[in-house]
MARTI-28481 format. One line per 2 residues: number of its first residue (from 1); their letters; for each residue x, y, z of N, C-alpha, C. Coordinates in nm, 3 decimals, m for minus. Example, Ala and Ser with C-alpha at 12.3 -4.5 7.8 and 13.67 -1.06 7.14 Angstrom:
# residues 2
1> as> 1.319,m0.569,0.780,1.230,m0.450,0.780,1.320,m0.330,0.780 | 1.285,m0.225,0.708,1.367,m0.106,0.714,1.290,0.003,0.787
END
This chain:
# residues 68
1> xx> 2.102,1.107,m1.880,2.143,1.002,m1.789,2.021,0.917,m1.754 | 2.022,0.788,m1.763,1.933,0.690,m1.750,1.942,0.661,m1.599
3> xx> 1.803,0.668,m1.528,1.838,0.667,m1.416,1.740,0.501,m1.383 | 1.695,0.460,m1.472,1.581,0.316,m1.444,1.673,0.228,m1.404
5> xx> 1.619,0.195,m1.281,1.713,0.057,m1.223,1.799,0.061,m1.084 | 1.844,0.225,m1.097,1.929,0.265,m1.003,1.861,0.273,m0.889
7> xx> 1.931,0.265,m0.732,1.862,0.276,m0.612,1.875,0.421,m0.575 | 1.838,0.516,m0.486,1.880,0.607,m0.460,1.791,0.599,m0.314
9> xx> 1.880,0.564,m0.197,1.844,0.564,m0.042,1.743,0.412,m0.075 | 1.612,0.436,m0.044,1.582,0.283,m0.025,1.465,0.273,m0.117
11> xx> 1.482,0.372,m0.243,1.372,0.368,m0.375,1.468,0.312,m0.450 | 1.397,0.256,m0.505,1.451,0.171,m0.697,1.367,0.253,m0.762
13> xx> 1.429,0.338,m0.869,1.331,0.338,m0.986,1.309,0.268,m1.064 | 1.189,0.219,m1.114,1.101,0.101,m1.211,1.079,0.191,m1.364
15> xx> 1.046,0.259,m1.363,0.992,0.305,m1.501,0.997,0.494,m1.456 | 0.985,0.557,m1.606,0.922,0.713,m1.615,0.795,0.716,m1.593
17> xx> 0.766,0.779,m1.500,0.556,0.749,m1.510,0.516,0.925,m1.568 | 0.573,1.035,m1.583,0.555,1.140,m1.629,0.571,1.273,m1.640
19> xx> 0.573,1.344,m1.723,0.644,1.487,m1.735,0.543,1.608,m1.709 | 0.579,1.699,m1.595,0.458,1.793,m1.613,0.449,1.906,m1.671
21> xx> 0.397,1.981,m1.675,0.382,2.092,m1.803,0.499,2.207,m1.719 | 0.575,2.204,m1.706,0.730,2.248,m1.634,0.838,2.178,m1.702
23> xx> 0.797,2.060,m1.734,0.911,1.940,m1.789,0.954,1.871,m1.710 | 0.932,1.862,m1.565,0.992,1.809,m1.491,0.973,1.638,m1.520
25> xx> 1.062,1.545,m1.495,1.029,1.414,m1.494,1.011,1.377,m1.402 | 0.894,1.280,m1.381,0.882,1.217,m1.216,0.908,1.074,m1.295
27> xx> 0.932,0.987,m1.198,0.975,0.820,m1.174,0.870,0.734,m1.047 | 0.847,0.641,m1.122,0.759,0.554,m1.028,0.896,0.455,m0.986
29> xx> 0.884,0.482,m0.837,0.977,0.390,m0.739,0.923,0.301,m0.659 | 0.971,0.202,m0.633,0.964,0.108,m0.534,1.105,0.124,m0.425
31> xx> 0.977,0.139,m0.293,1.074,0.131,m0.173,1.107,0.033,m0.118 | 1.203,0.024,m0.033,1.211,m0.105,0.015,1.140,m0.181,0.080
33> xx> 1.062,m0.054,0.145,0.909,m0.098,0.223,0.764,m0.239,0.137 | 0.781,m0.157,0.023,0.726,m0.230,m0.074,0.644,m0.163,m0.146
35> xx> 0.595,0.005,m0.109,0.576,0.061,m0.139,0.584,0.170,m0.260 | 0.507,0.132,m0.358,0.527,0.240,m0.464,0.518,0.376,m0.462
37> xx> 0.629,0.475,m0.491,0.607,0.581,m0.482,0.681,0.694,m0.614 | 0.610,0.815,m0.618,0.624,0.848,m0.749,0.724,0.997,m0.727
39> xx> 0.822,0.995,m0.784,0.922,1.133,m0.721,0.972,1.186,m0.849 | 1.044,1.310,m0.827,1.053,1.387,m0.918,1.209,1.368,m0.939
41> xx> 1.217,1.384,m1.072,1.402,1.325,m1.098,1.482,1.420,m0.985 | 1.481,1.521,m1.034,1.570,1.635,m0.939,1.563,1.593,m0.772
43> xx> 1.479,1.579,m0.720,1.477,1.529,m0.586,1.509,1.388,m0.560 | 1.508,1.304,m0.689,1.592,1.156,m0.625,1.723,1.232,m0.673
45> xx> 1.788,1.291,m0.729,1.929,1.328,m0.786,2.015,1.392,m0.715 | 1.908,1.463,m0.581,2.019,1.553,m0.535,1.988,1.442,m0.371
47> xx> 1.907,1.409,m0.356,1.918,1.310,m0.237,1.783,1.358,m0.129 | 1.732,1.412,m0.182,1.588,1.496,m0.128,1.532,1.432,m0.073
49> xx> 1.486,1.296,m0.144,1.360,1.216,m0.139,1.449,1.065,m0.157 | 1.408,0.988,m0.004,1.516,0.876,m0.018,1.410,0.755,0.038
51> xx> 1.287,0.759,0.090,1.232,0.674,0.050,1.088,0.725,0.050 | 1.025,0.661,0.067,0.817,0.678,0.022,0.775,0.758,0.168
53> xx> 0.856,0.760,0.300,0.782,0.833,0.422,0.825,0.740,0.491 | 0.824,0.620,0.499,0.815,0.526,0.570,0.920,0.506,0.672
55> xx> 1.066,0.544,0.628,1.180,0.556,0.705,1.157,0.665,0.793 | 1.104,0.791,0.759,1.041,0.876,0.881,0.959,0.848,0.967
57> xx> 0.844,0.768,0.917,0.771,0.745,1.009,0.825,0.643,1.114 | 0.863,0.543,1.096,0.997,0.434,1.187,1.012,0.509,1.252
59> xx> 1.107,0.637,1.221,1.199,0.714,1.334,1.152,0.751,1.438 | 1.030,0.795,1.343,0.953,0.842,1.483,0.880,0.753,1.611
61> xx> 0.833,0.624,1.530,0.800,0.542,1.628,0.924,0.500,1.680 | 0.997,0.486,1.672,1.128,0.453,1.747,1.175,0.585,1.875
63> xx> 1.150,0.660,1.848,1.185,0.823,1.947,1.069,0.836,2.017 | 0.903,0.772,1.978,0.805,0.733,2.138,0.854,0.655,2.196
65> xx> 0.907,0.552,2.126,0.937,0.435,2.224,1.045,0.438,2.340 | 1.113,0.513,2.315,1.220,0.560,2.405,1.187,0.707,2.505
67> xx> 1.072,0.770,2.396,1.006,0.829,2.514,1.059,0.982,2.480 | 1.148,0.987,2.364,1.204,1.117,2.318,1.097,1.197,2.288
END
């Protein structure tokens, strides 16, 4: 299954950037942030990894700001 192109949460994958001696495939993504980030097929596939950090980190500045 060709996954180049597809979004998965707020990454696009751009290209295969490499396989490690496991076989695993990782993908170089672009977030929506603008941020490139590099993830492993299985974790964009099952929904693991949905953007580069950046949507976490938000959250969290959003939950000081309210003081949570």
């Amino acid at each position: 299954m060709d996954i180049i192109g597809k979004k998965f949460g707020m990454l696009t994958v751009i290209e295969e950037s490499r396989r490690d001696k496991n076989y695993n495939i990782y993908y170089k993504c672009r977030c929506d942030c603008g941020f490139l980030h590099e993830v492993r097929r299985d974790n964009l596939l099952s929904g693991k990894v949905t953007s580069c950090g950046c949507h976490r980190h938000r959250r969290g500045l959003q939950a000081a700001r309210r003081g949570v």
